[in-house]
Phi, psi and omega in degrees: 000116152358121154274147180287143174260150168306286221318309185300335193266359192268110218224122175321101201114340185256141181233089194297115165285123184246089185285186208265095166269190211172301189237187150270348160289289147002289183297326175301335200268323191266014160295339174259012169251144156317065176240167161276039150194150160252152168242141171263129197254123197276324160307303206263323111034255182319295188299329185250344133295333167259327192095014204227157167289147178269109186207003146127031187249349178267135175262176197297341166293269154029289183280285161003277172320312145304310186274358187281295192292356155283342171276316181286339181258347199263142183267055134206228191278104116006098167246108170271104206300133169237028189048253180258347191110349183065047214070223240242187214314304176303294169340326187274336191294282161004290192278348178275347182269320166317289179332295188282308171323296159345316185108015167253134209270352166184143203222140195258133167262114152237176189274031162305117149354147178250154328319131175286218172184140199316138152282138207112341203252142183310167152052041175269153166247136214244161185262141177333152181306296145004301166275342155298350195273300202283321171290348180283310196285352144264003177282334134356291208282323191310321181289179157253010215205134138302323175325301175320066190283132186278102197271122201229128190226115139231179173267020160318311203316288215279330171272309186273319201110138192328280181334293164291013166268320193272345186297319161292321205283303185321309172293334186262339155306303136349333202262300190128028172307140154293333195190148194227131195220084165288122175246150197077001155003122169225055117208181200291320185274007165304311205284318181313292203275013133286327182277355180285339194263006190217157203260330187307177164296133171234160173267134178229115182273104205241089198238111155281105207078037174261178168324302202270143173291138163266113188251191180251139187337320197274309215278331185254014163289297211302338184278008179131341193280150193233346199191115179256070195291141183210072194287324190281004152260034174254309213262356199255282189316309156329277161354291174295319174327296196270017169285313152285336192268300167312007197248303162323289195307291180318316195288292199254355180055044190161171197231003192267146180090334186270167196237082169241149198259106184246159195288151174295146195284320209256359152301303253252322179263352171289341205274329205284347197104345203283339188294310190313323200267314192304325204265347142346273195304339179281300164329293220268324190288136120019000000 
């Protein structure tokens, strides 16, 4: 089966939303909504498979291994966080060659030191420009498929400064990046004047409680934005839910009488497949 693509949803002016998916229930959920994309979030990731901060401790099997069942379950484009590439050039060939096997429709690299560490976050340090280049140009050489989009992300901004951030985004655009993802901008005229410097698809990370102003869609379609990741408000809502429901439980040691609000059960197993299996056993039983 054809993997579904970004490249096609992708429209001058137009600003696509991509929530943050992480397991398969998240994704199965963001299966009833209208969006053109999903992203798989290395935070929400990391975290819900290991129980760990995303600081460089999940390996590319680990990730791999995630974005193939997020890709099979999601009906739409994939876009997948691959860190550093997970080290060094044969690596990166490797994990861009997993990756489209897997079914993902475009997987973001970024220029970080390896251990990376989360964007948003202090004291990330970034690898000469140069050597983010030569990974963008094999993760290039690398794909089989134009369909396969190449994300080139750095994290200059917070350590170098705007100018070298943007100064990398040119040069890793030279290179044959498909989409360009300056990260951490920490304001709305930052957000301008990336989208004013690049002809490319730019990313805009829309982190709650993060560096970037979180703005609404028609304002960074006008400053420039084609695609609007928003990984951390799938697992930060999750949270708070069961932070709560579990807080009920620890206290009274029941849900009955309270007025908490939980997704309907028998919605909750259709979304999950069970209609497939009930009507399975119906064909099928005895």
């Amino acid at each position: 089966m054809k993997r579904q693509t970004l490249r096609d949803r992708l429209r001058p002016g137009k600003t696509i939303v991509a929530p943050g998916v992480y397991d398969l229930i998240s994704a199965s959920m963001l299966n009833q909504h209208p969006v053109d994309a999903g992203y798989m979030t290395g935070f929400g990731v990391v975290a819900s498979y290991l129980g760990l901060p995303d600081a460089g401790l999940a390996t590319y099997t680990d990730m791999v291994d995630r974005a193939g069942r997020i890709a099979a379950a999601l009906n739409m484009p994939l876009i997948a966080d691959a860190d550093t590439g997970y080290g060094g050039l044969l690596n990166v060939r490797h994990t861009v060659r997993g990756y489209e096997a897997a079914g993902v429709a475009a997987i973001q690299i970024e220029d970080q030191e390896f251990p990376k560490k989360c964007g948003h976050t202090p004291d990330r340090r970034v690898i000469p420009a140069k050597d983010m280049v030569r990974k963008i140009e094999v993760a290039v050489d690398s794909r089989s498929s134009g369909d396969m989009m190449i994300i080139a992300r750095t994290d200059a901004r917070t350590g170098l400064g705007l100018d070298e951030a943007l100064r990398r985004g040119e040069a890793f655009a030279k290179a044959g990046a498909d989409i360009l993802f300056i990260e951490a901008p920490e304001s709305v005229e930052e957000l301008a004047q990336i989208g004013r410097s690049f002809d490319l698809p730019l990313v805009a990370n829309m982190v709650e409680g993060g560096k970037t102003p979180v703005l609404p869609r028609e304002e960074l379609a006008e400053l420039g934005f084609q695609i609007a990741i928003y990984p951390a408000t799938g697992f930060l809502a999750t949270a708070a839910a069961l932070d709560g429901v579990y807080a009920t439980l620890a206290k009274d040691g029941t849900t009955a009488g309270h007025d908490i609000e939980l997704y309907n059960f028998k919605a909750f197993c259709d979304v999950v497949g069970f209609g497939d299996v009930h009507e399975f056993e119906r064909r099928w039983a005895n």
